[in-house]
MOPAC internal coordinates of N, CA, C and O (Angstrom, degrees):
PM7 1SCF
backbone

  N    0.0000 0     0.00 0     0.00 0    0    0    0
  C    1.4433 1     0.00 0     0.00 0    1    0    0
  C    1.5318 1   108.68 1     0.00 0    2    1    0
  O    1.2310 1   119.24 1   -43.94 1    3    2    1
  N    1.1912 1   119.06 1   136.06 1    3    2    1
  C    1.2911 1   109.16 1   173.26 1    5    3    2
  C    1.1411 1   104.74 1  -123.90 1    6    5    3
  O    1.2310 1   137.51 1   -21.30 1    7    6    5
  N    1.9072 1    83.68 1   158.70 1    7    6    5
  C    1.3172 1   144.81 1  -163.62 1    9    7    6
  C    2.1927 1   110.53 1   -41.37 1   10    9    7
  O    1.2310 1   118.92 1   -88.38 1   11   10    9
  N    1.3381 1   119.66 1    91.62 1   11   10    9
  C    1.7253 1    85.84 1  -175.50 1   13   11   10
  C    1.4721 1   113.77 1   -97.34 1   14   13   11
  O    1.2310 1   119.04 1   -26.13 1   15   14   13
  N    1.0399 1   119.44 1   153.87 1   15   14   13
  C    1.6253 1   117.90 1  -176.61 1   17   15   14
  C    1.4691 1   105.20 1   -83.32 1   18   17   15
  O    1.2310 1   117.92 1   -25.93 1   19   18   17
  N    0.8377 1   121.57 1   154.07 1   19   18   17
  C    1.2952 1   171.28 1   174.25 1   21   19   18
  C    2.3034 1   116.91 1   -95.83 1   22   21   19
  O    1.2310 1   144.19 1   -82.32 1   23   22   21
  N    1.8048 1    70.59 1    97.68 1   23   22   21
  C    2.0621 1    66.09 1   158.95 1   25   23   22
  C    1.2084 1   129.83 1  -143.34 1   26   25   23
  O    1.2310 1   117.51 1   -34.59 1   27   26   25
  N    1.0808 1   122.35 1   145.41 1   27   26   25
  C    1.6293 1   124.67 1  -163.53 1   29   27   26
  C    1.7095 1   110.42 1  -127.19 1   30   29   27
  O    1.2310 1   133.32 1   -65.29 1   31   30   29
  N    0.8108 1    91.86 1   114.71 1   31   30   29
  C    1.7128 1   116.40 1   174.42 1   33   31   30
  C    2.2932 1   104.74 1   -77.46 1   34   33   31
  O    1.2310 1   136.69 1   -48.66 1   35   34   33
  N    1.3018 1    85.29 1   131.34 1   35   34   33
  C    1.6575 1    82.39 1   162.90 1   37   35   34
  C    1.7821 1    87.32 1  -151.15 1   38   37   35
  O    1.2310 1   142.68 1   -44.54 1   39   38   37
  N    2.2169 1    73.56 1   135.46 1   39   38   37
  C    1.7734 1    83.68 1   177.82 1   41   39   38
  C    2.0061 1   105.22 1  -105.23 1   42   41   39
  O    1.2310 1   123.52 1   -27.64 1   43   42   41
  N    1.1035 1   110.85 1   152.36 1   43   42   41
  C    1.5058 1   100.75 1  -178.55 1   45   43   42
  C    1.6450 1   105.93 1  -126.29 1   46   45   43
  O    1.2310 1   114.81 1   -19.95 1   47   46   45
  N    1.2046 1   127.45 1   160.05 1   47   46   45
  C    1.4001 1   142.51 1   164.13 1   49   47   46
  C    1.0720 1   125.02 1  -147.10 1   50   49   47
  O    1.2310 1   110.46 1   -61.23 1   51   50   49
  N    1.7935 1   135.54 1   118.77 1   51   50   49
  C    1.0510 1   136.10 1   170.07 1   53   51   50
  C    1.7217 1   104.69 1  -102.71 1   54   53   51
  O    1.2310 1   128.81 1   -64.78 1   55   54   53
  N    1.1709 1   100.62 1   115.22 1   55   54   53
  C    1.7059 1   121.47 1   160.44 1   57   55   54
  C    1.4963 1   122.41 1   -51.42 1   58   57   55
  O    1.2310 1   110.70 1   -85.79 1   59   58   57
  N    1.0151 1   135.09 1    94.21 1   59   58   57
  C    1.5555 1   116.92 1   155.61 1   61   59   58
  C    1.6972 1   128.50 1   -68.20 1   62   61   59
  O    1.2310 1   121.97 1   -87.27 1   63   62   61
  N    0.7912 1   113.84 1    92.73 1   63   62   61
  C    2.0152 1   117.15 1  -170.93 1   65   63   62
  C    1.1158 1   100.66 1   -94.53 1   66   65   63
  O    1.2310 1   124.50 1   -68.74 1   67   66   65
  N    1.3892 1   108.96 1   111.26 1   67   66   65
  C    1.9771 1   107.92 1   140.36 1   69   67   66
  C    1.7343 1   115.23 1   -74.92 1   70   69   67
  O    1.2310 1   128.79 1   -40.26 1   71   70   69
  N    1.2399 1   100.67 1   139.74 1   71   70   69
  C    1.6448 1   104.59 1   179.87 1   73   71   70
  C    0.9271 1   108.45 1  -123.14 1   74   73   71
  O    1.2310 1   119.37 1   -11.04 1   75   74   73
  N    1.6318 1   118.81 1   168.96 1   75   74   73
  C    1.3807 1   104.18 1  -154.71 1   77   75   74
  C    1.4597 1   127.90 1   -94.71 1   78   77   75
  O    1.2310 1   116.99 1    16.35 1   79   78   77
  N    1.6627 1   123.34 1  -163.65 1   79   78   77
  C    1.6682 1   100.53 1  -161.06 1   81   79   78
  C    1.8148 1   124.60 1   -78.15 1   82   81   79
  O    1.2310 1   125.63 1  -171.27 1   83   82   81
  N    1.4655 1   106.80 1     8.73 1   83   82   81
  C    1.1656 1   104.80 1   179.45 1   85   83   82
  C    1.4312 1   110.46 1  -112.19 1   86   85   83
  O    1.2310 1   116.84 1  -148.94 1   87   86   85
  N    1.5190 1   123.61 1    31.06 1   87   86   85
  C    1.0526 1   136.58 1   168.96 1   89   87   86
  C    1.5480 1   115.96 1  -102.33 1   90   89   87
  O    1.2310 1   124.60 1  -110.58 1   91   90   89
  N    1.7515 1   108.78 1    69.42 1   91   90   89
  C    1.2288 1    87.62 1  -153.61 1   93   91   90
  C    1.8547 1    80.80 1  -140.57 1   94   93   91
  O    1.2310 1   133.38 1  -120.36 1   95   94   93
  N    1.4600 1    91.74 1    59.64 1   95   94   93
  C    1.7358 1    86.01 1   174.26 1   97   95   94
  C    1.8247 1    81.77 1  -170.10 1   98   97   95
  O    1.2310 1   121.24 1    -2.54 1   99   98   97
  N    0.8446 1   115.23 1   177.46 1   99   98   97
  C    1.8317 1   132.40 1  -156.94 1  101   99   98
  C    1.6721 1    84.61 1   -77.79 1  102  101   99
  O    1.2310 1   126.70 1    93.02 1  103  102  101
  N    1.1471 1   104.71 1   -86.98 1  103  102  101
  C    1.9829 1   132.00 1   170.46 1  105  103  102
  C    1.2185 1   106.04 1    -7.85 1  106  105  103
  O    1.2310 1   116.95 1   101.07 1  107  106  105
  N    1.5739 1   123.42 1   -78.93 1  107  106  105
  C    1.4116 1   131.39 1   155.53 1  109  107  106
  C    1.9239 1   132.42 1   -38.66 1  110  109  107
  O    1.2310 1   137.59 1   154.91 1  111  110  109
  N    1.3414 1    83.52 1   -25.09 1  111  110  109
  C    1.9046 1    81.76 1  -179.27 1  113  111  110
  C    1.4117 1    93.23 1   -86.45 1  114  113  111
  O    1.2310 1   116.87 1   136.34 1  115  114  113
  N    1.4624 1   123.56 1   -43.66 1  115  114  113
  C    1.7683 1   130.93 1  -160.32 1  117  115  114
  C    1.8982 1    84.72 1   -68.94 1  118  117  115
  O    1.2310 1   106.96 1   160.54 1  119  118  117
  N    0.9324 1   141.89 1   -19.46 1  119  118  117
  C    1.5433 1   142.14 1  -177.51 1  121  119  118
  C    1.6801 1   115.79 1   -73.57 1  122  121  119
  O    1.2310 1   135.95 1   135.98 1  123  122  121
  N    1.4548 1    86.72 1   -44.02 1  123  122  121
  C    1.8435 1    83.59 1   161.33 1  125  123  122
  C    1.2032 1   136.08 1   -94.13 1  126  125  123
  O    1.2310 1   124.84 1   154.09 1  127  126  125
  N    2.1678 1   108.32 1   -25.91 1  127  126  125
  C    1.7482 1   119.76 1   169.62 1  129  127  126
  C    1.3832 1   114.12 1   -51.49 1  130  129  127
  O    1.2310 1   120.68 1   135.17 1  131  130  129
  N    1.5603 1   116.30 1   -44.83 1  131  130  129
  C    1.6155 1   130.38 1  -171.94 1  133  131  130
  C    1.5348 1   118.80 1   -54.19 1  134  133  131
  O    1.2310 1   117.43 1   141.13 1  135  134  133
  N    1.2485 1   122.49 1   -38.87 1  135  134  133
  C    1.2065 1   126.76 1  -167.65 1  137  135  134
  C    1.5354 1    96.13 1   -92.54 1  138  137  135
  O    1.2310 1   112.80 1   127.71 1  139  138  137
  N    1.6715 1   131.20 1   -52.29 1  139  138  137
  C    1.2778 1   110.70 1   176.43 1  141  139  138
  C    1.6066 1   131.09 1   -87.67 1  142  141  139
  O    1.2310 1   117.22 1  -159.76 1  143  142  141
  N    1.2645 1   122.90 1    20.24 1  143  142  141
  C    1.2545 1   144.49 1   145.00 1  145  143  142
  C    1.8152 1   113.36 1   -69.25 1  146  145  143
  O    1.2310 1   122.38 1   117.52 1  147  146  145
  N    1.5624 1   113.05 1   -62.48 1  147  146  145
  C    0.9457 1   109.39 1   154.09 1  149  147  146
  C    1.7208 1   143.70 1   -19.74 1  150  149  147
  O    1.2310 1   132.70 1   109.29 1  151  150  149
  N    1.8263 1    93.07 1   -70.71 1  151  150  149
  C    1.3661 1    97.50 1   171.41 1  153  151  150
  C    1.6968 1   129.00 1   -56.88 1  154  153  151
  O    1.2310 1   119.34 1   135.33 1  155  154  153
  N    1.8598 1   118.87 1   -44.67 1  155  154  153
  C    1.1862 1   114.41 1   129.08 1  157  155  154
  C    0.9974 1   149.35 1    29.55 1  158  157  155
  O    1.2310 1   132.79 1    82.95 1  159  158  157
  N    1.2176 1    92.90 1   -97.05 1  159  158  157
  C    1.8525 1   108.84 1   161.84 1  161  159  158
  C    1.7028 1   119.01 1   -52.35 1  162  161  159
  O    1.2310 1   120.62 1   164.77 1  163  162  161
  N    1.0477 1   116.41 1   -15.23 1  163  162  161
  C    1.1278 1   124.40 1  -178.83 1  165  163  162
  C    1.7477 1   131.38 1   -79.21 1  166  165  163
  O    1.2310 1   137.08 1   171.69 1  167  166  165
  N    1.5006 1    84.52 1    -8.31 1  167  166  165
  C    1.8242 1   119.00 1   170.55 1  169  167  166
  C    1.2378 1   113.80 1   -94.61 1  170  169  167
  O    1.2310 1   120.70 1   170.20 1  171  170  169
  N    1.4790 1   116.26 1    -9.80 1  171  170  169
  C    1.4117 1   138.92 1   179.99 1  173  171  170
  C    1.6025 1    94.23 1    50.09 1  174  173  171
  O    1.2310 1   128.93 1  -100.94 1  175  174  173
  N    1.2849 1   100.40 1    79.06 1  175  174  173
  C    1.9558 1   120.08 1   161.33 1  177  175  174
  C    1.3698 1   109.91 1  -128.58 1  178  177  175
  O    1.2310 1   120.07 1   -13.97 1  179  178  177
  N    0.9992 1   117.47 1   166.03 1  179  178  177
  C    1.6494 1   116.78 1   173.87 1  181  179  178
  C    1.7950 1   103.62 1   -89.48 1  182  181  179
  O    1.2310 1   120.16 1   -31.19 1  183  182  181
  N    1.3124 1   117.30 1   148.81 1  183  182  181
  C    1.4793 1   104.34 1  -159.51 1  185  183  182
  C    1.1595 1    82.41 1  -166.86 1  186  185  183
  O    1.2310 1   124.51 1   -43.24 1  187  186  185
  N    1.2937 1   108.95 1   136.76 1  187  186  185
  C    1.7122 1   134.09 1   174.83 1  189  187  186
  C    1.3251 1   131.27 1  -163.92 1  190  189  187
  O    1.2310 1   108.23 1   -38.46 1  191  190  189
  N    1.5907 1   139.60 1   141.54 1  191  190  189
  C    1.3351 1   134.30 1   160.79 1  193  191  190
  C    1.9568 1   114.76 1   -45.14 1  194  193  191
  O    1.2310 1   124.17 1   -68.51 1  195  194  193
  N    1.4464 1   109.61 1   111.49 1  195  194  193
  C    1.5364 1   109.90 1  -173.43 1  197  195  194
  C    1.4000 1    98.70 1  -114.03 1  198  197  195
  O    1.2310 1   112.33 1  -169.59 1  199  198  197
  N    0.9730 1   132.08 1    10.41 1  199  198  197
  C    2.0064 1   117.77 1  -166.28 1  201  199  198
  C    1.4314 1   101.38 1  -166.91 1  202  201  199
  O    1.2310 1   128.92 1   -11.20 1  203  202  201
  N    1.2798 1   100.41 1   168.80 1  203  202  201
  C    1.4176 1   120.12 1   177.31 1  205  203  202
  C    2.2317 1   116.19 1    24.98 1  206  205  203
  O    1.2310 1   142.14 1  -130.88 1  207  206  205
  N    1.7659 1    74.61 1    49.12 1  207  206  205
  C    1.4710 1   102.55 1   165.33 1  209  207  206
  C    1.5836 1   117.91 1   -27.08 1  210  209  207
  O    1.2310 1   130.23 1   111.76 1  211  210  209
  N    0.9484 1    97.87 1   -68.24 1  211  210  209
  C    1.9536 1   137.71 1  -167.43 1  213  211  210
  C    1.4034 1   109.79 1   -67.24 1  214  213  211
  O    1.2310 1   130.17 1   127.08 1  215  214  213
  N    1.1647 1    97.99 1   -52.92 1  215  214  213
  C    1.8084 1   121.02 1  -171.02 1  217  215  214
  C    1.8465 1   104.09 1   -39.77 1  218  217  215
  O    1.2310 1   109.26 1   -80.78 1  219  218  217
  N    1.0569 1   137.72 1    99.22 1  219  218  217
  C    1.6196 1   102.26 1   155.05 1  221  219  218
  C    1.6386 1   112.96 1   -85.11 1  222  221  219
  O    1.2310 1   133.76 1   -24.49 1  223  222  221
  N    1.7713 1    91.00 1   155.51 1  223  222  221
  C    1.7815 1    92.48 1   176.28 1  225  223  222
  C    1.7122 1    99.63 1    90.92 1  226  225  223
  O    1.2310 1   124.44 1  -161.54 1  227  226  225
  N    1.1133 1   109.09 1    18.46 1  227  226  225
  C    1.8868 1   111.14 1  -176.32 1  229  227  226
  C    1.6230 1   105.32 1  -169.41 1  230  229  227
  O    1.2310 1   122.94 1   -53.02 1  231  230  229
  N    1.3705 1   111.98 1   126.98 1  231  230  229
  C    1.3453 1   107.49 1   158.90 1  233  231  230
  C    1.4862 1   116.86 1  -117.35 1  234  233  231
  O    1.2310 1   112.63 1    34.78 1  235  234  233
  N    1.3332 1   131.52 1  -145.22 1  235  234  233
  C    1.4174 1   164.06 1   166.12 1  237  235  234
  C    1.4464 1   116.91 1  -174.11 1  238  237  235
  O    1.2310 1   132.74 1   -78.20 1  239  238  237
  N    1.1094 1    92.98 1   101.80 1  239  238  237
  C    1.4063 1   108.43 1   173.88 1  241  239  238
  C    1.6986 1   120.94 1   -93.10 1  242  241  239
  O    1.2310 1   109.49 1   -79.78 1  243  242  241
  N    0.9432 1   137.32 1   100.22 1  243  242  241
  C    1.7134 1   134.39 1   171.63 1  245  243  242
  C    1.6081 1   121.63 1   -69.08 1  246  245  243
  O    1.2310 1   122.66 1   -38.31 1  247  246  245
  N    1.0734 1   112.52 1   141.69 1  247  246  245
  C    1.6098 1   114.49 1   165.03 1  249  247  246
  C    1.9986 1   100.18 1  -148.41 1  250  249  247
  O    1.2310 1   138.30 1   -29.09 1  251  250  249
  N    1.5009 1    82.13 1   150.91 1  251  250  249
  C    2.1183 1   100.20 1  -173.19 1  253  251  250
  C    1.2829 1    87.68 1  -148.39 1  254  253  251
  O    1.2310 1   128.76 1   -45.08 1  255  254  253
  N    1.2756 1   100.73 1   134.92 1  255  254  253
  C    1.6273 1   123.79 1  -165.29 1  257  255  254
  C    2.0539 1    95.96 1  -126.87 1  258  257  255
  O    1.2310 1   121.40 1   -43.64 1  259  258  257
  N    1.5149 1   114.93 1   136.36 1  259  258  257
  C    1.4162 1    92.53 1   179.06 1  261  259  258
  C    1.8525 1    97.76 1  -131.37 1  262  261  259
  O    1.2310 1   126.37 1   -72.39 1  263  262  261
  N    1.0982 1   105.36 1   107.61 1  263  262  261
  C    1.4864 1   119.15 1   166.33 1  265  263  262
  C    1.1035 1   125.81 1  -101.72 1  266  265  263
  O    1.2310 1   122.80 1    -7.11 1  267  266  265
  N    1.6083 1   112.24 1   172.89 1  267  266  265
  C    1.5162 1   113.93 1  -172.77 1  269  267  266
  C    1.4901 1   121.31 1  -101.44 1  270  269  267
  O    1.2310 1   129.70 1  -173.91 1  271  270  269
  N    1.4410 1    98.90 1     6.09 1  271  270  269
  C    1.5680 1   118.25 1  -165.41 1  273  271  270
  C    1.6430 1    95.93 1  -157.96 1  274  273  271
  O    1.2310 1   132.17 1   -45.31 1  275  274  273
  N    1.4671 1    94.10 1   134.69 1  275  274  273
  C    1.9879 1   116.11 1  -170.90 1  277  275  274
  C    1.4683 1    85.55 1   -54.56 1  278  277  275
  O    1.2310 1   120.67 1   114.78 1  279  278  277
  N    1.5308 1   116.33 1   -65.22 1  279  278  277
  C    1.4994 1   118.43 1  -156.14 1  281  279  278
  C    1.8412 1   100.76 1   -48.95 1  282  281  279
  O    1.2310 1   106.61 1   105.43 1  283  282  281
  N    1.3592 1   142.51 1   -74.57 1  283  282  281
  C    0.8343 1   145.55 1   142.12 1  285  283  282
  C    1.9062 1   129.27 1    26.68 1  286  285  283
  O    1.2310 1   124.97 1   108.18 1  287  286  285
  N    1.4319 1   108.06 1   -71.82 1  287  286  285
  C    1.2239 1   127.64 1   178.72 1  289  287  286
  C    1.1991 1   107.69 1   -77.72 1  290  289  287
  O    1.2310 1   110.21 1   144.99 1  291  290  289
  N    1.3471 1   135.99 1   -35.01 1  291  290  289
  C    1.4935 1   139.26 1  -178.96 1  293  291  290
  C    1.7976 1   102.31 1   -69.58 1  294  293  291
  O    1.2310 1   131.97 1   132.20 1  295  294  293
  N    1.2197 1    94.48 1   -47.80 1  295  294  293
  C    2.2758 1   102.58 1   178.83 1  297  295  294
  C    1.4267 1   113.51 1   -55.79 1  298  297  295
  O    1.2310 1   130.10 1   147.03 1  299  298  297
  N    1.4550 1    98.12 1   -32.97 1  299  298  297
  C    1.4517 1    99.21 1   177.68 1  301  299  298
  C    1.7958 1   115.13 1   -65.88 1  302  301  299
  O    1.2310 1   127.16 1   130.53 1  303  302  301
  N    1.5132 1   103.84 1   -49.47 1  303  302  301
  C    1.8610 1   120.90 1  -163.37 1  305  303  302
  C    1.7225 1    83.19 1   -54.78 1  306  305  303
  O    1.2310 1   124.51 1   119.01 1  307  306  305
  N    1.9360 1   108.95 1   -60.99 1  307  306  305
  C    1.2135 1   115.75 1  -164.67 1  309  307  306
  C    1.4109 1   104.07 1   -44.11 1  310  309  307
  O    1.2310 1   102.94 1   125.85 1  311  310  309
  N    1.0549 1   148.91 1   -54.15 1  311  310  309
  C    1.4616 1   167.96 1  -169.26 1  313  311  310
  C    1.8295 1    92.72 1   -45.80 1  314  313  311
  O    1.2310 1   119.12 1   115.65 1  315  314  313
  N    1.2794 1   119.29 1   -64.35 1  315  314  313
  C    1.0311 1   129.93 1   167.12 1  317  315  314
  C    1.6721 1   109.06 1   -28.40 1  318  317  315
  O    1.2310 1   133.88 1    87.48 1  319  318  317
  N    1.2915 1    90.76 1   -92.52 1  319  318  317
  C    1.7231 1   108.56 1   175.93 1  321  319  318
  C    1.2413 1   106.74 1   -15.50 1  322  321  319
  O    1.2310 1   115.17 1   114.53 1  323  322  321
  N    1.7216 1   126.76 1   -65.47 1  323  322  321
  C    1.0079 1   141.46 1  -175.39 1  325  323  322
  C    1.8710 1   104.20 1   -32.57 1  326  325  323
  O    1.2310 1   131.10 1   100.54 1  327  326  325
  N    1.5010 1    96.19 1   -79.46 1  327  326  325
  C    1.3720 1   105.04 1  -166.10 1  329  327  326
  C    1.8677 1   126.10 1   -43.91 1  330  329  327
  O    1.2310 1   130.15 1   137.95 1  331  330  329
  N    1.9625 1    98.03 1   -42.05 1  331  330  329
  C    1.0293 1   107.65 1   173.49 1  333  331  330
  C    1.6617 1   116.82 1   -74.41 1  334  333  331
  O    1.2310 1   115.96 1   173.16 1  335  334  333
  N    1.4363 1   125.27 1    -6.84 1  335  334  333
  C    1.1846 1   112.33 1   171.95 1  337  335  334
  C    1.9517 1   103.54 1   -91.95 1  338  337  335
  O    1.2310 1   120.55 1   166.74 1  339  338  337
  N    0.7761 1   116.56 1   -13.26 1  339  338  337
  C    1.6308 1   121.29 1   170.70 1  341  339  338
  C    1.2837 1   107.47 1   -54.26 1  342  341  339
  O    1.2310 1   118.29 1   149.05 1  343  342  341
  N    1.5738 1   120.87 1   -30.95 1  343  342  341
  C    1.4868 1   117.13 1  -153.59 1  345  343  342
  C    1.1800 1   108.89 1   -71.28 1  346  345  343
  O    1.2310 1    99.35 1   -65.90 1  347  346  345
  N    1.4652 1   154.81 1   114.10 1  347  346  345
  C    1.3431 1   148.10 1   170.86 1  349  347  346
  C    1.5728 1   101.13 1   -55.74 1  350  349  347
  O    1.2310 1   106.89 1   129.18 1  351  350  349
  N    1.0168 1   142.01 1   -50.82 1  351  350  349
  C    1.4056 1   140.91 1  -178.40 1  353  351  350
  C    1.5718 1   123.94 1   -40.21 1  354  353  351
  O    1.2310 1   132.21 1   132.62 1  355  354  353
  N    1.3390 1    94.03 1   -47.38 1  355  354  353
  C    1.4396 1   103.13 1   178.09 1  357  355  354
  C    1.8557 1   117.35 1  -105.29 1  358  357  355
  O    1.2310 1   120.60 1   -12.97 1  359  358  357
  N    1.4396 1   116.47 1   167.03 1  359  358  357
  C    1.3592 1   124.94 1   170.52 1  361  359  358
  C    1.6708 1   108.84 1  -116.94 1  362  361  359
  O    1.2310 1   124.52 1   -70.85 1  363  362  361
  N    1.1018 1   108.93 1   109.15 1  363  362  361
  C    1.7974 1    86.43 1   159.17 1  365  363  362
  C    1.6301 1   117.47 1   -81.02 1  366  365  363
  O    1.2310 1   130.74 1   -36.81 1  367  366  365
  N    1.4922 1    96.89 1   143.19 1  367  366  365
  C    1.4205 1   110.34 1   164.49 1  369  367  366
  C    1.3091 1   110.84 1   -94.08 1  370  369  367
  O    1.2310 1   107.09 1   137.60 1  371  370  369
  N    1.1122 1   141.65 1   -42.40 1  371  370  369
  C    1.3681 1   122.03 1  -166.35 1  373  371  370
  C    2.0324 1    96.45 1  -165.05 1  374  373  371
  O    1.2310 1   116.73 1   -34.40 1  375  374  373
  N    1.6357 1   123.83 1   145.60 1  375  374  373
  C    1.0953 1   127.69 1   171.14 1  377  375  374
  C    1.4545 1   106.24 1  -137.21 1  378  377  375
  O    1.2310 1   117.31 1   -42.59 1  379  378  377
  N    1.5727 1   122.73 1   137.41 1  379  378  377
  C    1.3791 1   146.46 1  -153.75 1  381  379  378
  C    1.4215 1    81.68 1  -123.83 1  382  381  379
  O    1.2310 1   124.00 1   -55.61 1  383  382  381
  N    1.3789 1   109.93 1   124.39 1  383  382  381
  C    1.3739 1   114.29 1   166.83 1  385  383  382
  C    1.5885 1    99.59 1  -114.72 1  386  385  383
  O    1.2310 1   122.30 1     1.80 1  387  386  385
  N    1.5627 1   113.20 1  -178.20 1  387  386  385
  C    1.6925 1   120.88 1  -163.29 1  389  387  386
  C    1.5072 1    86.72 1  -165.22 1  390  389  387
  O    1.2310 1   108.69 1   -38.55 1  391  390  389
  N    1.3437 1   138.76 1   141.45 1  391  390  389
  C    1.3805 1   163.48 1    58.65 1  393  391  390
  C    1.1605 1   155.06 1     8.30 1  394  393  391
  O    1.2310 1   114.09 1  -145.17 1  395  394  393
  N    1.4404 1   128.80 1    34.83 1  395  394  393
  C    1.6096 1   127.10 1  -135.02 1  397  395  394
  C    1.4842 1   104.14 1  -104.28 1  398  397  395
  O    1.2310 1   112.65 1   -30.74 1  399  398  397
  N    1.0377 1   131.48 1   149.26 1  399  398  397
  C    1.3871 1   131.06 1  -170.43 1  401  399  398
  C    1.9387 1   111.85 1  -151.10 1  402  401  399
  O    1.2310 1   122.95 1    -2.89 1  403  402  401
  N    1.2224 1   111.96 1   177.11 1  403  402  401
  C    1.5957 1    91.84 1  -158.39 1  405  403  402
  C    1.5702 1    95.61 1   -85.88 1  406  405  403
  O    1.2310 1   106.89 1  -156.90 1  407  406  405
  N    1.6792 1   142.00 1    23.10 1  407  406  405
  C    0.7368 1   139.34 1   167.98 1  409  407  406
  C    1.9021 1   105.00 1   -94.19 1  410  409  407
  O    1.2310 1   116.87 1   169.36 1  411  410  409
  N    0.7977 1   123.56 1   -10.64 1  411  410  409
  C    1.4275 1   138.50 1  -170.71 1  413  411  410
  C    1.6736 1    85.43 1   -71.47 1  414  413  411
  O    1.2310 1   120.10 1   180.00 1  415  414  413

């Protein structure tokens, strides 16, 4: 019997967020990351604060989506995008998307 391959797509996005001006202590920034990390998760991606740790008034937020099809994994990140540009709270400045495939 033979062997069939197997391929797995993972799509990635890092968020740049400005938050807003009373986010200007650790406590207060983790008050606005929590809830849209949260929501996130709700696309069932892995999703976390990755950057500008330190920064108050700025995050980076990541999300990696793992599908079985390119088209697929990208709907998901986009899905993302979507939600976090809804947020009145926050602004994005800039999102880095990624594509990885088992040729990567």
């Amino acid at each position: 019997m033979p062997v069939r391959s197997i391929v797995v797509y993972t799509a990635t996005a890092v968020f740049d967020l400005l938050l807003p001006a009373d986010s200007r202590s650790l406590k207060a920034k983790r008050s606005y990351v929590r809830p849209i990390v949260a929501a996130l998760r709700k696309f069932e991606v892995a999703a976390g604060e990755v950057g500008a740790l330190e920064l108050h008034g700025r995050t980076e937020i990541g999300v990696a989506s793992v599908a079985a099809t390119p088209a697929h994994a990208r709907e998901v990140v986009d899905s993302c995008e979507h939600l976090i540009a809804g947020r009145p709270e926050v602004e994005i400045l800039s999102v880095r998307h990624r594509l990885h495939g088992d040729d990567d």
